[in-house]
C-alpha positions as CSV (number, residue, x, y, z in Angstrom):
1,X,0.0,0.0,0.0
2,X,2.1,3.1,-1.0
3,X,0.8,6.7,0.0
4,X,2.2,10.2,-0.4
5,X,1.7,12.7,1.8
6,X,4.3,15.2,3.0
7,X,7.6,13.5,3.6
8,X,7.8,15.6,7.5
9,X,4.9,12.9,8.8
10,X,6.7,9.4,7.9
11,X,8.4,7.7,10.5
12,X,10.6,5.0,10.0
13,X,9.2,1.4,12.1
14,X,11.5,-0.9,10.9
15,X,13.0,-2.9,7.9
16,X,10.2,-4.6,5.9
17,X,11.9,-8.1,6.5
18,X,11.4,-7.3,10.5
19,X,8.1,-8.5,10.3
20,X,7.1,-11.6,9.2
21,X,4.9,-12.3,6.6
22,X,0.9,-12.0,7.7
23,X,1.8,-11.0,11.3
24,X,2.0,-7.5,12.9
25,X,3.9,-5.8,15.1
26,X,3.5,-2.6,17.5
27,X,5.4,0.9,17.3
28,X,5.3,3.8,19.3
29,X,5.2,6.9,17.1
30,X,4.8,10.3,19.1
31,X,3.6,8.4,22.5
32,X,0.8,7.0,19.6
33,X,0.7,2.9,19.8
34,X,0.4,1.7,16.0
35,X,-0.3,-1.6,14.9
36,X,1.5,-2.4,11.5
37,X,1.1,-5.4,9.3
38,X,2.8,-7.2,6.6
39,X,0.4,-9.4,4.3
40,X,1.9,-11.3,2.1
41,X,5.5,-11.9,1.0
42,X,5.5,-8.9,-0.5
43,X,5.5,-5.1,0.2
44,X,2.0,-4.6,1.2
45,X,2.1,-2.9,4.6
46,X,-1.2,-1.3,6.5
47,X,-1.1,0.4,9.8
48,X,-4.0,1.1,12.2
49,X,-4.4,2.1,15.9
50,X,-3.4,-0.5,18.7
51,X,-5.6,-0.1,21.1
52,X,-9.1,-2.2,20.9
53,X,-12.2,-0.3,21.8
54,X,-13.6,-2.9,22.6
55,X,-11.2,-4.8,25.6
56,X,-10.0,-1.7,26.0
57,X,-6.4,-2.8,25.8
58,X,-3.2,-2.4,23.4
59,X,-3.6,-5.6,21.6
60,X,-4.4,-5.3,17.5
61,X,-1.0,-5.8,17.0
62,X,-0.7,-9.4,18.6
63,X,-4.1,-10.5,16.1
64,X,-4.7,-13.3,13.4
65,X,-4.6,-12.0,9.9
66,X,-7.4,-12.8,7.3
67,X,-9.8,-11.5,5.4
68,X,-13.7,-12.0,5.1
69,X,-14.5,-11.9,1.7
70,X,-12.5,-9.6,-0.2
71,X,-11.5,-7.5,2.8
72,X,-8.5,-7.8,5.0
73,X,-8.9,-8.0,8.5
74,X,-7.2,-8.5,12.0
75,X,-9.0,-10.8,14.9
76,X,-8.4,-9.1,18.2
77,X,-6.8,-11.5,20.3
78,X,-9.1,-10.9,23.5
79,X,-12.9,-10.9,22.1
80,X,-12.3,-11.3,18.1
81,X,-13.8,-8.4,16.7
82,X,-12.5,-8.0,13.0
83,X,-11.5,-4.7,12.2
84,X,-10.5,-4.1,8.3
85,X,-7.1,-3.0,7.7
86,X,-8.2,-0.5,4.9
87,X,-10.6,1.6,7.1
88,X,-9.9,0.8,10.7
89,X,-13.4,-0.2,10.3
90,X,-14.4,-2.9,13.1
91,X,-16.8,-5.4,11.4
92,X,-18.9,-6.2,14.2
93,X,-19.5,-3.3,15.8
94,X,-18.6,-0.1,13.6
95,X,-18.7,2.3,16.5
96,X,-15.8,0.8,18.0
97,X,-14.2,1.2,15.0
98,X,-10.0,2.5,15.2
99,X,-7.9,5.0,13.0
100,X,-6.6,3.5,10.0
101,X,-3.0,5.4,9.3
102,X,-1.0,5.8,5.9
103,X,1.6,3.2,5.6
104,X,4.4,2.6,2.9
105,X,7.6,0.6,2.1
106,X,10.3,2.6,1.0
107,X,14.2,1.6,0.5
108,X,13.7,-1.6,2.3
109,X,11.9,0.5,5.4
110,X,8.2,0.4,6.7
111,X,7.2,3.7,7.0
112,X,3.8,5.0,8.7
113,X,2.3,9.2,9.2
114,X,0.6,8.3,12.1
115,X,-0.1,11.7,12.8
116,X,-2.8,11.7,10.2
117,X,-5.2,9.7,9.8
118,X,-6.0,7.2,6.0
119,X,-8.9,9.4,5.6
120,X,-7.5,12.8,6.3
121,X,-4.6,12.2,3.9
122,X,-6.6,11.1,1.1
123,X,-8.9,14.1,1.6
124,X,-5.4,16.2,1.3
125,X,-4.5,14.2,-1.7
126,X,-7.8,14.9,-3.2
127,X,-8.2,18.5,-2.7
């Protein structure tokens, strides 16, 4: 998943080959937990917010990777909700739904603007 947005809200996470294929792992950007995942064997990366709404803990990060139907999704590890690694969108109950963040690879590095949210940047991008 590659975004642009302006180059001052990127933060490096890691190397892409830090995190194994269909797994995620956690980063602190800006005191800001972030959940980012890897699907694939590729380069497609996605980021969304740690913390689960609905356990109320830090724990997206530590979730199964899927997808129902055609969209990708992580299982919270404490009471399964689904959320969609697109949107941020929880499946089973939308208003516990969690910020979805842009994410890229670049030179070998995942990089995430957690500072802005997926929607807000492709407002910008838009406008």
């Amino acid at each position: 998943m590659s975004h642009t947005h302006y180059p001052e809200t990127w933060t490096a996470i890691c190397t892409l080959h830090d995190i194994v294929p269909n797994t995620g792992v956690c980063a602190l950007i800006d005191d800001q937990q972030v959940a980012v995942f890897r699907i694939g064997r590729g380069d497609d990366v996605y980021a969304i917010d740690n913390f689960d709404p609905n356990s109320k803990a830090a724990v997206l990060s530590r979730g199964l990777v899927g997808n129902l139907g055609e969209r990708l999704v992580v299982a919270s590890p404490i009471y399964k909700q689904h959320f969609d690694l697109r949107t941020g969108e929880c499946l089973e109950a939308p208003e516990h739904s969690v910020n979805a963040h842009p994410a890229r690879v670049y030179d070998g590095k995942v990089w995430v603007a957690a500072g802005v949210t997926l929607r807000e940047a492709e407002e910008e991008l838009a406008a």
